[in-house]
C-alpha positions as CSV (number, residue, x, y, z in Angstrom):
1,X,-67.2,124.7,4.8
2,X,-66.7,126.0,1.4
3,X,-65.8,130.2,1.5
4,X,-69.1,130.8,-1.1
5,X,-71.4,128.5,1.4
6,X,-74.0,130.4,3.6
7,X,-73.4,129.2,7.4
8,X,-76.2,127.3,9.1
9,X,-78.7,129.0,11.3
10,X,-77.6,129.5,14.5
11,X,-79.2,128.5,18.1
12,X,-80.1,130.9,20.5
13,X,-77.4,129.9,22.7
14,X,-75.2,130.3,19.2
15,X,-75.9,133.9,19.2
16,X,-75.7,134.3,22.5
17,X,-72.5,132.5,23.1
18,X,-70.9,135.0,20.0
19,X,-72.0,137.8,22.0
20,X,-70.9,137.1,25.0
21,X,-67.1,135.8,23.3
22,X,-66.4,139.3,22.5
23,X,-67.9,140.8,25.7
24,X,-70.9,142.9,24.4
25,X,-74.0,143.7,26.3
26,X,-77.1,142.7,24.0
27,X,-77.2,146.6,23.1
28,X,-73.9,147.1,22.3
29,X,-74.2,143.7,20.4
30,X,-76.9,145.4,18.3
31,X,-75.4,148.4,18.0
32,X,-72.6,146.3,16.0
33,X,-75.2,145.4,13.3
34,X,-77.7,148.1,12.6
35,X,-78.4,151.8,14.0
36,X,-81.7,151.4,15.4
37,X,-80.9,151.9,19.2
38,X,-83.8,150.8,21.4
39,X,-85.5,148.7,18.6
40,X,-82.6,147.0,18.0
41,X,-81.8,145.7,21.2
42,X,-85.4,144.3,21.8
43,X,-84.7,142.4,18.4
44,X,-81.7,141.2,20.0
45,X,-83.3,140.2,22.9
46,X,-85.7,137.8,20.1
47,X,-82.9,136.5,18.6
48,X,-81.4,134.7,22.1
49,X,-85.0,133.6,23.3
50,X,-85.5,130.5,23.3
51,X,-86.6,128.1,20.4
52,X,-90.6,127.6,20.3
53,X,-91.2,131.0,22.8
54,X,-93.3,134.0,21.3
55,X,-90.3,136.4,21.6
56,X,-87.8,133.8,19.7
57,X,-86.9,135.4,16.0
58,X,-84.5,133.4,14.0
59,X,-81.3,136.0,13.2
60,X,-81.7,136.3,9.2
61,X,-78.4,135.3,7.6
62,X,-77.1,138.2,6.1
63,X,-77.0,139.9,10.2
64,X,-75.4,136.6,11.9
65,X,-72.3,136.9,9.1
66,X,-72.1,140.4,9.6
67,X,-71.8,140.0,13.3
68,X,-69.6,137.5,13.0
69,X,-66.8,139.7,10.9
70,X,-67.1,142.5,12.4
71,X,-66.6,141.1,16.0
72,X,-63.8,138.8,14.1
73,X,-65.4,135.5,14.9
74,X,-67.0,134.2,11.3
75,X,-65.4,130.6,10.7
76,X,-64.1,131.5,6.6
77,X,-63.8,135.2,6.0
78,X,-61.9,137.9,7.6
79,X,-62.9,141.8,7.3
80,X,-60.4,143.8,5.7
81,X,-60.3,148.1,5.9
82,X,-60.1,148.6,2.2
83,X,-57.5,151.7,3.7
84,X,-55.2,149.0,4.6
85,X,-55.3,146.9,1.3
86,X,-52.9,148.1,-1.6
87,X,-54.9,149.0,-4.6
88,X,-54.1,149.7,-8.3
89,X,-54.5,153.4,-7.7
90,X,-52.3,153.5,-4.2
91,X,-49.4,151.2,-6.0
92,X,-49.5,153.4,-9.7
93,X,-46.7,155.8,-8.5
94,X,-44.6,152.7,-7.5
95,X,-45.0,151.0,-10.5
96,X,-42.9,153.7,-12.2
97,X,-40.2,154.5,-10.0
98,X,-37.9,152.6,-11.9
99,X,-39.0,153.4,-15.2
């Protein structure tokens, strides 16, 4: 898979073997992507139903890849805390030490 390349649509058993990888509850699993509490565990609960049943809801892309970094798990990127990575403004002062 190329880095710029969406990743397939998962399974129900996809997204419920992620979650269960890193050990969350289907609420805490939620919580992980979005801040709507209640609601957002019953559209968990959609997402792991089965294929063809009334409650199955296909996890849109942008959710599944966002899951997938921040529970560390996504197959071609890694999330980085922008704290952690040197930028031009955190590095200036070293640049002129030895001028």
């Amino acid at each position: 898979m190329k880095p710029h390349e969406k990743l397939p649509q998962p399974s129900p058993d996809e997204v419920r073997a992620a979650r269960k990888a890193v050990g969350l509850p289907q609420t805490e699993a939620s919580q992980v992507v979005s801040d709507a509490g209640a609601k957002g565990y019953r559209t968990w609960q959609r997402y792991e139903a089965p294929l063809g049943s009334a409650d199955h809801r296909p996890i849109p892309n942008g959710v599944w890849e966002l899951f997938l970094l921040r529970t560390d798990q996504h197959p071609t990127h890694l999330m980085v805390n922008r704290k952690a990575v040197p930028t031009a403004k955190s590095t200036a002062s070293l640049r002129t030490v030895g001028r």
